[in-house]
N, C-alpha and C positions, 0 to 999 in steps of 0.2 A: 654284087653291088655293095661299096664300102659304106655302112650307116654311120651317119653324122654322131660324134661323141655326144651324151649328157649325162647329166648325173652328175654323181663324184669325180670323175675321171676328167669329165670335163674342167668342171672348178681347177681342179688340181693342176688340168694345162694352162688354164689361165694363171695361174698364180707362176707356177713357174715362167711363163714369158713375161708375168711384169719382175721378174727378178724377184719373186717373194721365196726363202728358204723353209717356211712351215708349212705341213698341212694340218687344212684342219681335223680333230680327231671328235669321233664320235661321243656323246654321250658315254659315260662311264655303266649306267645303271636309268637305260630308256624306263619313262614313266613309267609304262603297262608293265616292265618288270618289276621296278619299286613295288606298285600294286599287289603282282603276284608275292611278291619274296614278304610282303604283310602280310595280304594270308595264309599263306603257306605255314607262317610262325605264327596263327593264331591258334587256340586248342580246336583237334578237330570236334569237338562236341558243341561249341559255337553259332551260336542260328546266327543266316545270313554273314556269314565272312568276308565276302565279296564287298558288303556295303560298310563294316566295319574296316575294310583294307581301304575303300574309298573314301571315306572320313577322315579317315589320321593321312592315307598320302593329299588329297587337298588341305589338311592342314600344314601338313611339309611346307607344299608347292606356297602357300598364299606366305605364308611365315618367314618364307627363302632359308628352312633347316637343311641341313645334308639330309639327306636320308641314307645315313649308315644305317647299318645291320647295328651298332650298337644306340645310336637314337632311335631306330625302331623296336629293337628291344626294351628301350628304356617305357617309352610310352606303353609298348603293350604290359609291361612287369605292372605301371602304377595302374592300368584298367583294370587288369585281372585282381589286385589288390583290392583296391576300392568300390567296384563290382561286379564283377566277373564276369563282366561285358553283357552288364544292364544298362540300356541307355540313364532311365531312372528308376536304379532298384529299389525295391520293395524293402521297408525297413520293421523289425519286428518288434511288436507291442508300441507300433508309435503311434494310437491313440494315448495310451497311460502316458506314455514320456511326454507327452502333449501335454494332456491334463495336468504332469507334475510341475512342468514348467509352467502354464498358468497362474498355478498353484504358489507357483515360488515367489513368484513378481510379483503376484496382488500382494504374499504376505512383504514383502521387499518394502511393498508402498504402501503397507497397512491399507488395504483394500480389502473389506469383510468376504469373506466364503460369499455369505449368502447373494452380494451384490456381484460375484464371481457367478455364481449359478443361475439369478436369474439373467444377466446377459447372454449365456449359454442358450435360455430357453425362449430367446426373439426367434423370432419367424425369420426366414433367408430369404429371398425373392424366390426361391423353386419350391416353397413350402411347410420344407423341413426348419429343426429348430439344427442353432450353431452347434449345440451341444449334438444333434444328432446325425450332421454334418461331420462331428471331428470324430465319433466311432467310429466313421466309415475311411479315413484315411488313412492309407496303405504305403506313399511315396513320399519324397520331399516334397516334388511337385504339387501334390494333393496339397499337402499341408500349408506350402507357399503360398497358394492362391487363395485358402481359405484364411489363413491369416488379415492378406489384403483384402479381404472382404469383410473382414471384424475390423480391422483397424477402420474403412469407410465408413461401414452401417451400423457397427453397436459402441453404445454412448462412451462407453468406458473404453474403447479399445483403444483410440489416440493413448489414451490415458498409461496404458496396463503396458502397451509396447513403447510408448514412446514415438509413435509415428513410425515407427520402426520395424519391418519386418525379421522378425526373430531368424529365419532360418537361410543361413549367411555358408552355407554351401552347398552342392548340388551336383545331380551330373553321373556322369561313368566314370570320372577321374577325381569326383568330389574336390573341385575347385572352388575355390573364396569365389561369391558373386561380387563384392567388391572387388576384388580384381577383373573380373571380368567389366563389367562396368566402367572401370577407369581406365580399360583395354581393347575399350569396343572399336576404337579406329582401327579402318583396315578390315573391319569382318566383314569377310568375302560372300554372305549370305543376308538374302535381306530377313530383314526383322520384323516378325509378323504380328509381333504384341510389344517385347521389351526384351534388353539382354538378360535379364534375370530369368525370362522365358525361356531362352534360346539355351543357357546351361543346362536346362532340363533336357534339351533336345539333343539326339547323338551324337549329330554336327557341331553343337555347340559346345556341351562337355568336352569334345573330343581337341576342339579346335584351342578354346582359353588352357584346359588343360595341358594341353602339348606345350603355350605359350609359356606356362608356369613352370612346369620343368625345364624347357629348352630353349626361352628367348631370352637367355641373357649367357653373358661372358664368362667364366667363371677362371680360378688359377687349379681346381682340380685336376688330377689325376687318376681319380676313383669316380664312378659312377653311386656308389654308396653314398658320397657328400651331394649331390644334387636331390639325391629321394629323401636326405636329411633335411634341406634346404625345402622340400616340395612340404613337408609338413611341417618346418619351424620360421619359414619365412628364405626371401632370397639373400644369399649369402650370410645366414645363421652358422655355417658347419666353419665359413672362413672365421669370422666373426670370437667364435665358439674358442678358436685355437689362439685369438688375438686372447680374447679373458684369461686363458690357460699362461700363458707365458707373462699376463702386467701380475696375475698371484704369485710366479713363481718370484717375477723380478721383484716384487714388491712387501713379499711376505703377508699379503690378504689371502684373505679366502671368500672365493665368488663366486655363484652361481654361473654357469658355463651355459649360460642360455642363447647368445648369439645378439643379448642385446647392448649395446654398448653405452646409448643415451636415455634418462629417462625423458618421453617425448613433450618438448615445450617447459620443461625442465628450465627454471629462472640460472645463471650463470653462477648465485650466490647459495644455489639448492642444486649440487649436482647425484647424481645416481651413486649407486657402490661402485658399481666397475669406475665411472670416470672421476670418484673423489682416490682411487689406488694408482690409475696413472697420474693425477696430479703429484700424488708421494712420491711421484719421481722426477717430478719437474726438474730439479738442480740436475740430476744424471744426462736427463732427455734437453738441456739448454732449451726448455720451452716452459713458458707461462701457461696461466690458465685458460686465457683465449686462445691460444695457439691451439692449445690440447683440445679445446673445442673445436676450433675450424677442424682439426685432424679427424674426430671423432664423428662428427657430422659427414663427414666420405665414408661410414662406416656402410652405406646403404650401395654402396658402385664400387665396380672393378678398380675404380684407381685408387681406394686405399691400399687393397693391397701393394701395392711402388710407394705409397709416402711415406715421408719424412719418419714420421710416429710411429707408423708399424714398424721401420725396419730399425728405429731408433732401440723400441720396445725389446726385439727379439735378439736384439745384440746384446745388452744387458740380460736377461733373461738364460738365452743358451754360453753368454759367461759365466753366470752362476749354477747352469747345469753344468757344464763341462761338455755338452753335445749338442746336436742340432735337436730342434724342435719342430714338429709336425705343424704345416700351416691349415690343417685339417682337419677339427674334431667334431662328432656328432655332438649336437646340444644334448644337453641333461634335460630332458623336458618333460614332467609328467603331462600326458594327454588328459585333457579336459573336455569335456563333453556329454550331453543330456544323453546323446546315444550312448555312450561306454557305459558296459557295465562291470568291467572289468580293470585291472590298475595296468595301463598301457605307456608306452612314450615313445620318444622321439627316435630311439636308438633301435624299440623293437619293430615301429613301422619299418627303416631305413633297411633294417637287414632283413626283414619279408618280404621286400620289394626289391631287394637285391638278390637274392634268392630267386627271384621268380627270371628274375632279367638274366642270370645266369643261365638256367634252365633255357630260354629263350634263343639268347645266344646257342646252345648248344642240337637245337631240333633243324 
């Protein structure tokens, strides 16, 4: 007995009696292998892999990233980086780093010690005093929540922070919470306290993280420029190559930070980088406002196409003689309560490319 066609085969006959010349082709890389081919590249020493490979691929999927082998190496290079695939690792001696920041801020606002110390020693609603509270914190997240519980409950703390919760990253990928925050639309998981919660959580680290390396456009060619960009901001390393070329064109000398405006900056008070493109206004046939509206795309993929950039780097590689790199790491010293060490932009970039090669290669 001849069994009725279905499946694929079927399709495929229909397609061909309506005169259609394509078929359809499979998935390139079925989800469940995404899955696998992430933990597979995870280190085998890794607790739960399986739920680590399910975190970064629903962040894929919700995100709509490829998931290459080279974006999945990218995300796992800056985990292992930032902590070695701790949802919210453990940071050491950050009671003291605590205390010193305290320490720093009241002296900031001339705020006496002693009116530091007896706020420490209020009572918390569990019993304990704040100060006996912050010895015991071991995470960001610790430390997060007990911030916002000082800023609430003790008198001085509006005061001391500002309204402000001091600890401004977090997570397995150590992501900006302001980013995440201004990034919460779309997160595929509901929210069981606040997005500033959720970066602590692995899903959420995993997920803003990914977002912050891999949801935007870039003109690179190196995966080195986006882990530059993961720690100097998005399109720093473009940016970075823009300063390089208005010093060469202009005979300044500028910091190669990536930043090109200073922010809210009046039009009659401009920054160093954009008072050296102005020195070229006659070459560049543009004014000052011009060079501003130019300068303000410096944050999105279309500066790179405008007017200004490509104005800049003509001038610039005529007086090299050759072409110039649209790509440089920022020059950035790392700044941070936690460093204890003299760090930057260039040495994160290539320990996380380092690892993503590795990666690539298991």
């Amino acid at each position: 007995m001849v069994q009725p066609l279905r499946g694929p085969m079927f399709i495929v006959m229909l397609m061909m009696l309506a005169g259609c010349n394509t078929v359809p082709q499979a998935p390139v890389t079925p989800v469940q292998d995404v899955r696998a081919d992430i933990e597979r590249r995870i280190p085998a020493k890794t607790s739960d892999r399986d739920g680590w490979a399910a975190d970064i691929e629903s962040a894929f999927a919700a995100q709509r990233i490829e998931p290459t082998v080279e974006n999945i190496c990218a995300v796992l290079a800056v985990i292992e980086q930032e902590s070695g695939y701790q949802a919210d690792p453990a940071v050491a001696d950050l009671p003291q780093i605590a205390r010193r920041e305290i320490r720093r801020r009241a002296s900031d606002m001339r705020i006496p010690g002693l009116l530091v110390d007896a706020g420490l020693k209020i009572q918390a609603a569990d019993g304990r005093s704040y100060g006996d509270k912050l010895a015991r914190v071991r995470t960001e997240r610790d430390l997060s929540r007990l911030y916002e519980e000082i800023i609430d409950r003790v008198p001085m703390g509006k005061r001391l922070f500002a309204g402000k919760n001091p600890v401004q990253t977090g997570g397995a990928m150590q992501v900006g919470i302001p980013f995440a925050q201004a990034h919460a639309q779309g997160y595929p998981y509901p929210v069981e306290s606040s997005i500033r919660d959720e970066v602590f959580s692995r899903r959420g680290g995993v997920y803003f993280g990914t977002m912050h390396l891999l949801g935007y456009q870039t003109p690179y060619t190196r995966k080195v420029h986006r882990f530059a960009d993961y720690n100097a901001g998005w399109y720093a390393s473009r940016n970075a190559a823009f300063q390089s070329a208005v010093a060469l064109a202009s005979g300044s000398t500028l910091a190669l930070d990536g930043d090109l405006l200073v922010p809210g900056a009046a039009l009659d008070k401009p920054g160093q980088t954009e008072r050296a493109v102005r020195s070229l206004g006659a070459q560049l046939s543009m004014d000052e406002r011009a060079i501003r509206r130019g300068l303000e795309q410096a944050d999105t993929l279309a500066f790179s196409e405008s007017e200004l950039h490509g104005k800049v780097f003509a001038i610039a590689e005529a007086r090299a003689g050759h072409a110039l790199p649209r790509a440089v790491i920022p020059g950035i010293r790392l700044d941070s309560p936690k460093i204890t060490r003299e760090l930057t932009t260039e040495w994160f970039a290539n320990r996380v490319d380092g690892r993503y090669r590795e990666c690539l290669a298991r």
